[in-house]
PyMOL Python script that loads the backbone (N, CA, C, O; Angstrom):
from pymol import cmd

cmd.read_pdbstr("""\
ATOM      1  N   UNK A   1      77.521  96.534  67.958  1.00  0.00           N
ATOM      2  CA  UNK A   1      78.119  97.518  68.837  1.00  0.00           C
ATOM      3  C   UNK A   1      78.286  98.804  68.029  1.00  0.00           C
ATOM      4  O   UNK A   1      78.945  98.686  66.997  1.00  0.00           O
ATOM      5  N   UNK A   2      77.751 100.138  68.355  1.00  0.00           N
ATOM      6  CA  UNK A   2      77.576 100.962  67.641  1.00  0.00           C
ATOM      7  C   UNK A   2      79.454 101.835  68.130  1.00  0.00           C
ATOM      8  O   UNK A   2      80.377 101.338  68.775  1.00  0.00           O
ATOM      9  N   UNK A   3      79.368 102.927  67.613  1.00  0.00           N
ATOM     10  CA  UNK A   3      80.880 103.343  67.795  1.00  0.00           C
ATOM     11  C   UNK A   3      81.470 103.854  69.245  1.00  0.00           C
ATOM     12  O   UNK A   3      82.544 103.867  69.847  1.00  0.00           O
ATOM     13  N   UNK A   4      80.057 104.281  69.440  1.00  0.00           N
ATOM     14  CA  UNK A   4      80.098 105.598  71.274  1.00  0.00           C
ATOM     15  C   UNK A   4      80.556 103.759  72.022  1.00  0.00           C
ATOM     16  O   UNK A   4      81.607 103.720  72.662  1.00  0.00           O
ATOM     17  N   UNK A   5      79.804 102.516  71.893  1.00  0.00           N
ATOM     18  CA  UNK A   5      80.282 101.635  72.880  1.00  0.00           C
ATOM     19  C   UNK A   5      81.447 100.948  72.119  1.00  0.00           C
ATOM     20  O   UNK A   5      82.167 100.305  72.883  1.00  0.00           O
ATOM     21  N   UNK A   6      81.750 100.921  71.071  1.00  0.00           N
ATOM     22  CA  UNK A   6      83.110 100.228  70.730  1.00  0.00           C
ATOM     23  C   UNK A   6      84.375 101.720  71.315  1.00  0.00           C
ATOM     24  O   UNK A   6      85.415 101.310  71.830  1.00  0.00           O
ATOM     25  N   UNK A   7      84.248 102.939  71.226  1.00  0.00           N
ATOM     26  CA  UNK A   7      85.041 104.026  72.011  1.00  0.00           C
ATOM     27  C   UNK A   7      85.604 103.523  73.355  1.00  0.00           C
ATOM     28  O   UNK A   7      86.740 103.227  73.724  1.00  0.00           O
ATOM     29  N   UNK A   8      84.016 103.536  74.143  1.00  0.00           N
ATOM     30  CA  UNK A   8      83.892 103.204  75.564  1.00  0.00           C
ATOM     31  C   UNK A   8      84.840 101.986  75.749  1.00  0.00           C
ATOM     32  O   UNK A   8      85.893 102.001  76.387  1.00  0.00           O
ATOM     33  N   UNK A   9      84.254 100.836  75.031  1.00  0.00           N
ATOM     34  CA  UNK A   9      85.173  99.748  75.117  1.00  0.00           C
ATOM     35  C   UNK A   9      86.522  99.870  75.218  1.00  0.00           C
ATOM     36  O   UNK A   9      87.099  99.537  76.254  1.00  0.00           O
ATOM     37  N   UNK A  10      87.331 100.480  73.893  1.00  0.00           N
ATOM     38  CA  UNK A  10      88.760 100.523  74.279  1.00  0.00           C
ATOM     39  C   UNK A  10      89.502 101.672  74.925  1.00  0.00           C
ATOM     40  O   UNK A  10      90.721 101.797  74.810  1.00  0.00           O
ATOM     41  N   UNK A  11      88.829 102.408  75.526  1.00  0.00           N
ATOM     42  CA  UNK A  11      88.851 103.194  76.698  1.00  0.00           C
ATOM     43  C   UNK A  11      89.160 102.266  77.728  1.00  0.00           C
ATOM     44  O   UNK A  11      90.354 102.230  78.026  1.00  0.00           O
ATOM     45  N   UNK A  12      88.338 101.445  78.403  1.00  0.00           N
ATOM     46  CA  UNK A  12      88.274 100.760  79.473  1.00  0.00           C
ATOM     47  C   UNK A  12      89.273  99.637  79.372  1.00  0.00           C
ATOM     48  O   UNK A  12      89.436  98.982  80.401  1.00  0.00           O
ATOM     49  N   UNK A  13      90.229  99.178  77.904  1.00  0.00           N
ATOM     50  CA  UNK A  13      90.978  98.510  77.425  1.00  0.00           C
ATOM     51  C   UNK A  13      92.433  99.067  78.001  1.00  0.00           C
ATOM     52  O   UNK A  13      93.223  98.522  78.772  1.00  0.00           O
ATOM     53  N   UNK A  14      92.490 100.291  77.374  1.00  0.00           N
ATOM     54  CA  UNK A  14      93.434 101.056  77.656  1.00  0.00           C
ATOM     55  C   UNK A  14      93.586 101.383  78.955  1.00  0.00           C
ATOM     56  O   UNK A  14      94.753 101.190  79.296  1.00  0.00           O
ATOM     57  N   UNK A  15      93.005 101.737  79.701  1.00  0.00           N
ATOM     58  CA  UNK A  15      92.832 102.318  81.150  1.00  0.00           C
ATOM     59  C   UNK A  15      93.130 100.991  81.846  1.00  0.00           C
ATOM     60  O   UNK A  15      93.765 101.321  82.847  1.00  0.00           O
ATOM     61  N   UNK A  16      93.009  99.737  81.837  1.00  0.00           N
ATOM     62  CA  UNK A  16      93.267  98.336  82.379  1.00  0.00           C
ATOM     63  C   UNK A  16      94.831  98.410  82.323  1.00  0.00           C
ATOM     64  O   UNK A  16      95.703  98.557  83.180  1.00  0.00           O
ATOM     65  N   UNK A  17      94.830  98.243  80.917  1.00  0.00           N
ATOM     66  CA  UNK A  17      96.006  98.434  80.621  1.00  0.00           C
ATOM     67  C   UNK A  17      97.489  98.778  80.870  1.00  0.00           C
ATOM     68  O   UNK A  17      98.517  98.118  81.016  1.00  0.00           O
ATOM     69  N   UNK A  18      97.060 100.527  80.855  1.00  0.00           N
ATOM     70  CA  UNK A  18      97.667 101.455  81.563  1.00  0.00           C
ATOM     71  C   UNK A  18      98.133 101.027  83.145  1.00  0.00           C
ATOM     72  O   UNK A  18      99.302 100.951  83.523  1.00  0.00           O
ATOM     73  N   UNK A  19      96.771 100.734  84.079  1.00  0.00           N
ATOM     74  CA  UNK A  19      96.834  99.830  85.298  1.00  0.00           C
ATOM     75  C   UNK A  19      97.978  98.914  85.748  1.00  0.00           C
ATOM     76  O   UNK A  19      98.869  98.899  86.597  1.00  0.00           O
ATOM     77  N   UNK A  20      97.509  98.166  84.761  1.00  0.00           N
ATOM     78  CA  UNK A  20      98.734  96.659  84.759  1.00  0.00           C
ATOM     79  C   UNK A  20     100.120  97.341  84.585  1.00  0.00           C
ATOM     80  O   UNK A  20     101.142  96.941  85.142  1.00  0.00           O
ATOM     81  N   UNK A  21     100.046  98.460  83.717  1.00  0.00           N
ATOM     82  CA  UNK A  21     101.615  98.738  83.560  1.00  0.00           C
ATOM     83  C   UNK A  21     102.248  99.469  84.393  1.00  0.00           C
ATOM     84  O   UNK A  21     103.475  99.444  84.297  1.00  0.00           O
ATOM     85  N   UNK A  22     101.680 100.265  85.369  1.00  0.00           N
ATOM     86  CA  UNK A  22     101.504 101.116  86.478  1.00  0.00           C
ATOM     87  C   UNK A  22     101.870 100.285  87.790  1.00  0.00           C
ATOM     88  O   UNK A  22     102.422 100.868  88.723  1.00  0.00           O
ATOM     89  N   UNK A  23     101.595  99.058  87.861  1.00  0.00           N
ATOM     90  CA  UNK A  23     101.755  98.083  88.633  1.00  0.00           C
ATOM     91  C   UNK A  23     102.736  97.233  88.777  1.00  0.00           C
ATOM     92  O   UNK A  23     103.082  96.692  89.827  1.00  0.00           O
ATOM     93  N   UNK A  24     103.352  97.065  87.359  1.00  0.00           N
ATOM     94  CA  UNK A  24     104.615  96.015  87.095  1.00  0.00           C
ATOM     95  C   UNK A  24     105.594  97.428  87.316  1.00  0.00           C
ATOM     96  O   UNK A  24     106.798  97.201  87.435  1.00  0.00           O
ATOM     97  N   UNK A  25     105.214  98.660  87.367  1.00  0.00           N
ATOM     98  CA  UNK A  25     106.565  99.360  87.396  1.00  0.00           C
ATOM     99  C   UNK A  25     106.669  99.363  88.968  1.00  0.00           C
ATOM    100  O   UNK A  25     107.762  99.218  89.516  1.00  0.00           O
ATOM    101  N   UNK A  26     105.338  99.557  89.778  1.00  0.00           N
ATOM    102  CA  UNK A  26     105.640  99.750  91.357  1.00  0.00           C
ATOM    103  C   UNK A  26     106.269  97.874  91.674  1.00  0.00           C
ATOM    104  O   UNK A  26     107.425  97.859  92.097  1.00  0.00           O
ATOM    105  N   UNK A  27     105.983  97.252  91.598  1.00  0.00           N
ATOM    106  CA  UNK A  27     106.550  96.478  91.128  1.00  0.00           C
ATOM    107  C   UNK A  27     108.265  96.387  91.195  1.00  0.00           C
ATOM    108  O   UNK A  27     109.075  96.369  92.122  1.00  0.00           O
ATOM    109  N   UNK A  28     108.337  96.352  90.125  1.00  0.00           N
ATOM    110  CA  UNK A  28     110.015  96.918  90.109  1.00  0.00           C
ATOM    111  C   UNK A  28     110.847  97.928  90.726  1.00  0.00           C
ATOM    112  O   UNK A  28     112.077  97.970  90.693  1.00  0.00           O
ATOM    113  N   UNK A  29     110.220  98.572  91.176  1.00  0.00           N
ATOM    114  CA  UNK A  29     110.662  99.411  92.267  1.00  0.00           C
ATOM    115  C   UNK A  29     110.688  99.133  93.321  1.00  0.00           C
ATOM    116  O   UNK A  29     111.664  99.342  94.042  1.00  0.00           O
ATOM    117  N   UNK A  30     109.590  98.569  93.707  1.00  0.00           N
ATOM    118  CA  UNK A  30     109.995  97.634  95.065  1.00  0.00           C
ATOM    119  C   UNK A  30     111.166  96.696  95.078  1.00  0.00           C
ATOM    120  O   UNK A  30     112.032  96.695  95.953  1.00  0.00           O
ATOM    121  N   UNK A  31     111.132  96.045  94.233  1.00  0.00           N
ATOM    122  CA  UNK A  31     112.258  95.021  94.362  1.00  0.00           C
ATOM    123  C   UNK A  31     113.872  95.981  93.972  1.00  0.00           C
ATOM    124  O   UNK A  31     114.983  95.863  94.487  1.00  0.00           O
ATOM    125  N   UNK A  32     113.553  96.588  93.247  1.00  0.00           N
ATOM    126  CA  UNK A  32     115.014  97.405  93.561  1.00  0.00           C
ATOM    127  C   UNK A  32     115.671  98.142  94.682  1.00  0.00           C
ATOM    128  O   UNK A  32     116.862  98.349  94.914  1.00  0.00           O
ATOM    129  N   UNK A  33     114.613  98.475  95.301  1.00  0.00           N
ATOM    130  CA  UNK A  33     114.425  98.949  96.820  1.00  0.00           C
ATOM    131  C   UNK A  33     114.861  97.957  97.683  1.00  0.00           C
ATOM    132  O   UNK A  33     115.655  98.343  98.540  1.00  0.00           O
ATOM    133  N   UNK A  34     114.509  96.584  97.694  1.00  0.00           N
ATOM    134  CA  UNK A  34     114.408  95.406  98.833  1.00  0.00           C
ATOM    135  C   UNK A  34     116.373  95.218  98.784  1.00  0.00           C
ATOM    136  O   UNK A  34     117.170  95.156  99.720  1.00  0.00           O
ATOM    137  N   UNK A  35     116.669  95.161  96.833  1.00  0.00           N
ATOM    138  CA  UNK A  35     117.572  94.666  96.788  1.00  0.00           C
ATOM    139  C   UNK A  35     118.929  95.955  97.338  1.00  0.00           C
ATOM    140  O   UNK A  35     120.060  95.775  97.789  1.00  0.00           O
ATOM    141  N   UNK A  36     118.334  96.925  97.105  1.00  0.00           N
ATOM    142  CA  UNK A  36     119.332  97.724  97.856  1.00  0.00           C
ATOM    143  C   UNK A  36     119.681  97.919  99.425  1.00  0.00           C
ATOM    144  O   UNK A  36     120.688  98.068 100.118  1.00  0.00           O
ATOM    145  N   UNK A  37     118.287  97.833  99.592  1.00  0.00           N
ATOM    146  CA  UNK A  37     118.212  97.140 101.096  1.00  0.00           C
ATOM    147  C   UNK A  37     119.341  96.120 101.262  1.00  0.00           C
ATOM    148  O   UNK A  37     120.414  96.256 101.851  1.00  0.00           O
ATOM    149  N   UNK A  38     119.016  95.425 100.828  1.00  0.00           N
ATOM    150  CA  UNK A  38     120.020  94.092 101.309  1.00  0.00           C
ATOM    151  C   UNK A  38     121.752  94.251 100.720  1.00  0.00           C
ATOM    152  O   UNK A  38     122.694  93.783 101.360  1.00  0.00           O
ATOM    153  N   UNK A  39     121.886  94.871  99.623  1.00  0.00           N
ATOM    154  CA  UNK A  39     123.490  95.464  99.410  1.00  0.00           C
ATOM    155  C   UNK A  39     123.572  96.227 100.945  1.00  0.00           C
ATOM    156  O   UNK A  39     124.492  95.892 101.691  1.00  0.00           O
ATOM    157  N   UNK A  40     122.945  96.886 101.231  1.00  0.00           N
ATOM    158  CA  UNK A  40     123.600  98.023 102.695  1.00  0.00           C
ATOM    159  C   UNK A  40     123.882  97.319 103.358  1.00  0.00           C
ATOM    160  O   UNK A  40     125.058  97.312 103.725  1.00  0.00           O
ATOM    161  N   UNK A  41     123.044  96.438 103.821  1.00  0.00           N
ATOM    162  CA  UNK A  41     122.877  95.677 104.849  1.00  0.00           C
ATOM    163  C   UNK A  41     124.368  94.782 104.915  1.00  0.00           C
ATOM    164  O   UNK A  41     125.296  94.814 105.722  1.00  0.00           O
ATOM    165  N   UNK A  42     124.169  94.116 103.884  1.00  0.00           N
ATOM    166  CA  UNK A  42     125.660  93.211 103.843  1.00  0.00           C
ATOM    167  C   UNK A  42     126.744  93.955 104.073  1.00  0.00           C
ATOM    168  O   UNK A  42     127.620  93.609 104.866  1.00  0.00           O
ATOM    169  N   UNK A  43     126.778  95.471 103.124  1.00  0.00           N
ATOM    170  CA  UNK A  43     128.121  95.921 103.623  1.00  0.00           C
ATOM    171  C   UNK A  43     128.510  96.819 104.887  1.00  0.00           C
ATOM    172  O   UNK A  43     129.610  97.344 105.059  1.00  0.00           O
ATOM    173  N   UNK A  44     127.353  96.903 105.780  1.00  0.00           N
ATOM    174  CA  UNK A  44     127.400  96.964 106.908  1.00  0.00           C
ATOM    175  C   UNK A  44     128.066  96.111 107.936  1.00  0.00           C
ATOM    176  O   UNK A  44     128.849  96.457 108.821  1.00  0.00           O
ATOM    177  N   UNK A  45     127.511  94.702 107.589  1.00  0.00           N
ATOM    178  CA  UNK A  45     128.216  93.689 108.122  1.00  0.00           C
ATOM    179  C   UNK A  45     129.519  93.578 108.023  1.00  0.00           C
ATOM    180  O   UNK A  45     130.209  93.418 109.030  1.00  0.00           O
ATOM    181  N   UNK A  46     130.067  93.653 106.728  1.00  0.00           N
ATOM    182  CA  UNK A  46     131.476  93.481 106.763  1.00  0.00           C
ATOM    183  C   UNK A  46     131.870  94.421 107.185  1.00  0.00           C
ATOM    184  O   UNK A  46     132.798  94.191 107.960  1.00  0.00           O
ATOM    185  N   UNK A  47     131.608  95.589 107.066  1.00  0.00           N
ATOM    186  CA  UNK A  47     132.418  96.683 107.662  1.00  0.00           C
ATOM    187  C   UNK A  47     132.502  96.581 109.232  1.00  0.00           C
ATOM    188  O   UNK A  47     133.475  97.041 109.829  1.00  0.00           O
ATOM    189  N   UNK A  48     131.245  95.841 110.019  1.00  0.00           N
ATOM    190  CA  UNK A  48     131.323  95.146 111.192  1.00  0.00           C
ATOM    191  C   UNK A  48     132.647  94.405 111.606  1.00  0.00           C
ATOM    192  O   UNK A  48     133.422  94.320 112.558  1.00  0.00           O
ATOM    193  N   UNK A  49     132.477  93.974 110.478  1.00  0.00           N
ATOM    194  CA  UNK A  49     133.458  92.168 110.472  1.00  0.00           C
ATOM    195  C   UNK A  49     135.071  92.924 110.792  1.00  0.00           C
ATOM    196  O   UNK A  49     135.834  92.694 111.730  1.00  0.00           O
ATOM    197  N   UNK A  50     135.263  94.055 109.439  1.00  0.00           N
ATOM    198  CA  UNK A  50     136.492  94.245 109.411  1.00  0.00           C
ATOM    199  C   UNK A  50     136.968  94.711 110.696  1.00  0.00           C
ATOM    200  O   UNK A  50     138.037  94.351 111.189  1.00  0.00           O
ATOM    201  N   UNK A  51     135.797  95.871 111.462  1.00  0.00           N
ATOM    202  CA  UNK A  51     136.115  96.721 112.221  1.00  0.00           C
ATOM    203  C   UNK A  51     136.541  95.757 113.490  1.00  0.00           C
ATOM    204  O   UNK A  51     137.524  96.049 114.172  1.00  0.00           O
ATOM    205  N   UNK A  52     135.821  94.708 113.738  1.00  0.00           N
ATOM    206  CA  UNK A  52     136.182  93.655 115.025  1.00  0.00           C
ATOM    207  C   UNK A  52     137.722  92.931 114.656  1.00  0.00           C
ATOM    208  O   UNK A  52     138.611  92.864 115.505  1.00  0.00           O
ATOM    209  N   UNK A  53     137.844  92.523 113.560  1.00  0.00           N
ATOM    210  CA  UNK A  53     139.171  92.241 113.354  1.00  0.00           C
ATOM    211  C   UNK A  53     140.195  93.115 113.418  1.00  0.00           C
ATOM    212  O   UNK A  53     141.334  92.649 113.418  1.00  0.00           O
ATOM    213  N   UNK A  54     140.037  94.280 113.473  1.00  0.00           N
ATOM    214  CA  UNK A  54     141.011  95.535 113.595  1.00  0.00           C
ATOM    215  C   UNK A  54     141.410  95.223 115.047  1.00  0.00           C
ATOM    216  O   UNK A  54     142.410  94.711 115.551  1.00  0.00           O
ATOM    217  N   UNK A  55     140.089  95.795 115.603  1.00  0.00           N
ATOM    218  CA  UNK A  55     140.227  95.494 116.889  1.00  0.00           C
ATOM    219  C   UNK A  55     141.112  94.503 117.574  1.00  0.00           C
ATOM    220  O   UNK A  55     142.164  94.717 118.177  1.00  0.00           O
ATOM    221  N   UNK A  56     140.268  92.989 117.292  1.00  0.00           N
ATOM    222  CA  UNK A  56     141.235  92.598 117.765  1.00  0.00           C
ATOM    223  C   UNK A  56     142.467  91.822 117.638  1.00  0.00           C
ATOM    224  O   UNK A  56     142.893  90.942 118.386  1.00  0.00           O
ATOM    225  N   UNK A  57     143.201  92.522 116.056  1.00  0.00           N
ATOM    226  CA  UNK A  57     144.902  92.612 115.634  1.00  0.00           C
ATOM    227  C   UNK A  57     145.365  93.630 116.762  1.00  0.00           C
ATOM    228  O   UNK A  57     146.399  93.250 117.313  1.00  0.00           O
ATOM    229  N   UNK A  58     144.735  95.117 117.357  1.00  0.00           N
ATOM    230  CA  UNK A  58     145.434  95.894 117.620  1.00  0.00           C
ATOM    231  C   UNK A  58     145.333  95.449 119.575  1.00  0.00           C
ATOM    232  O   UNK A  58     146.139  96.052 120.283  1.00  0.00           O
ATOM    233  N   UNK A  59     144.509  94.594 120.168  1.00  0.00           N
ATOM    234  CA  UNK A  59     144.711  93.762 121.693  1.00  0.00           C
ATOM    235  C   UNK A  59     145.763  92.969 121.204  1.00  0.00           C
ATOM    236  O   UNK A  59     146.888  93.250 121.616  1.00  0.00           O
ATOM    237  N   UNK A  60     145.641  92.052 120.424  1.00  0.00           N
ATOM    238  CA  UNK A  60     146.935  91.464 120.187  1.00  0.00           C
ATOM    239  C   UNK A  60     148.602  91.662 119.955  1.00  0.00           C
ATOM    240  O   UNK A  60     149.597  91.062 120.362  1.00  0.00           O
ATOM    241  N   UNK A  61     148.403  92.631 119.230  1.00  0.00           N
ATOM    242  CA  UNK A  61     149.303  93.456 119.257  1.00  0.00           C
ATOM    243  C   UNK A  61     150.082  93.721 120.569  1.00  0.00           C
ATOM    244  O   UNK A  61     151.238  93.339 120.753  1.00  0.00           O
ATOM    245  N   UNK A  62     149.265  94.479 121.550  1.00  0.00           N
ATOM    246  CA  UNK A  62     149.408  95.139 122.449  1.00  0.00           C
ATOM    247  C   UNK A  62     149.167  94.467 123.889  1.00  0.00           C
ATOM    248  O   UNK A  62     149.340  94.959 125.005  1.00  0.00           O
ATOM    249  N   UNK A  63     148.676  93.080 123.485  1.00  0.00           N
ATOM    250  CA  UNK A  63     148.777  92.322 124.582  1.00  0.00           C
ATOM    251  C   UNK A  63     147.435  92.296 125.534  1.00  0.00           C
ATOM    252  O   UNK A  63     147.362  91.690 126.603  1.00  0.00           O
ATOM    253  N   UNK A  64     146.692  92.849 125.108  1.00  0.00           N
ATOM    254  CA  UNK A  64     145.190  93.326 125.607  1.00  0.00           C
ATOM    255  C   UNK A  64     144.555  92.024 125.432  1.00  0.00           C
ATOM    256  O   UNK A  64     143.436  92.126 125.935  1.00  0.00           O
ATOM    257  N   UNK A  65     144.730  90.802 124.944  1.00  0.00           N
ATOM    258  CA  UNK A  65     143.674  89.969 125.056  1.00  0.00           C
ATOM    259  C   UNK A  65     144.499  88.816 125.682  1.00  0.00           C
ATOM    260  O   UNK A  65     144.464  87.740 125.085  1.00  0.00           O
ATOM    261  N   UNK A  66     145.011  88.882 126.467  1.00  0.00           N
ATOM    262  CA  UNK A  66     145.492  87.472 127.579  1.00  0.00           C
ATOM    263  C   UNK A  66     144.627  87.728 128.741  1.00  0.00           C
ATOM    264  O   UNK A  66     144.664  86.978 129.717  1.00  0.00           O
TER     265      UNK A  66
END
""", "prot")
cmd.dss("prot")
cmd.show_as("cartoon", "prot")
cmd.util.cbc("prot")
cmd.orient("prot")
C-alpha cells in the first residue's frame, strides 16, 4: 500500500468514525428528549390529580356533591 492509499484509507477511517460518533450523540439526544417528554407529562398529571382533588374538597366543603 503506497502512502496516497494508506492517506485515503484513514481518511475513510476517520470519516466512519466521525459518523458513528455523530450518531451516538443524535442518539442521546433523543433519549433526553423522550425522557423529558415523559417528566412533563407526569407532572401534568399530577397537577391534574391535585387540581380534581381541590375541586372536589371545595363541593364538599360546600355541599355541592350530595
Amino acid at each position: 500500500m503506497d502512502n496516497s492509499q494508506n492517506l485515503s484509507y484513514q481518511a475513510g477511517q476517520t470519516k466512519g468514525q466521525a459518523q458513528e460518533k455523530g450518531n451516538q450523540m443524535m442518539d442521546r439526544a433523543a433519549n433526553a428528549a423522550q425522557s423529558a417528554k415523559e417528566s412533563v407529562q407526569e407532572a401534568g398529571q399530577q397537577v391534574q390529580a391535585k387540581a380534581q382533588q381541590a375541586t372536589d374538597a371545595v363541593k364538599n366543603a360546600t355541599g355541592m356533591n350530595k
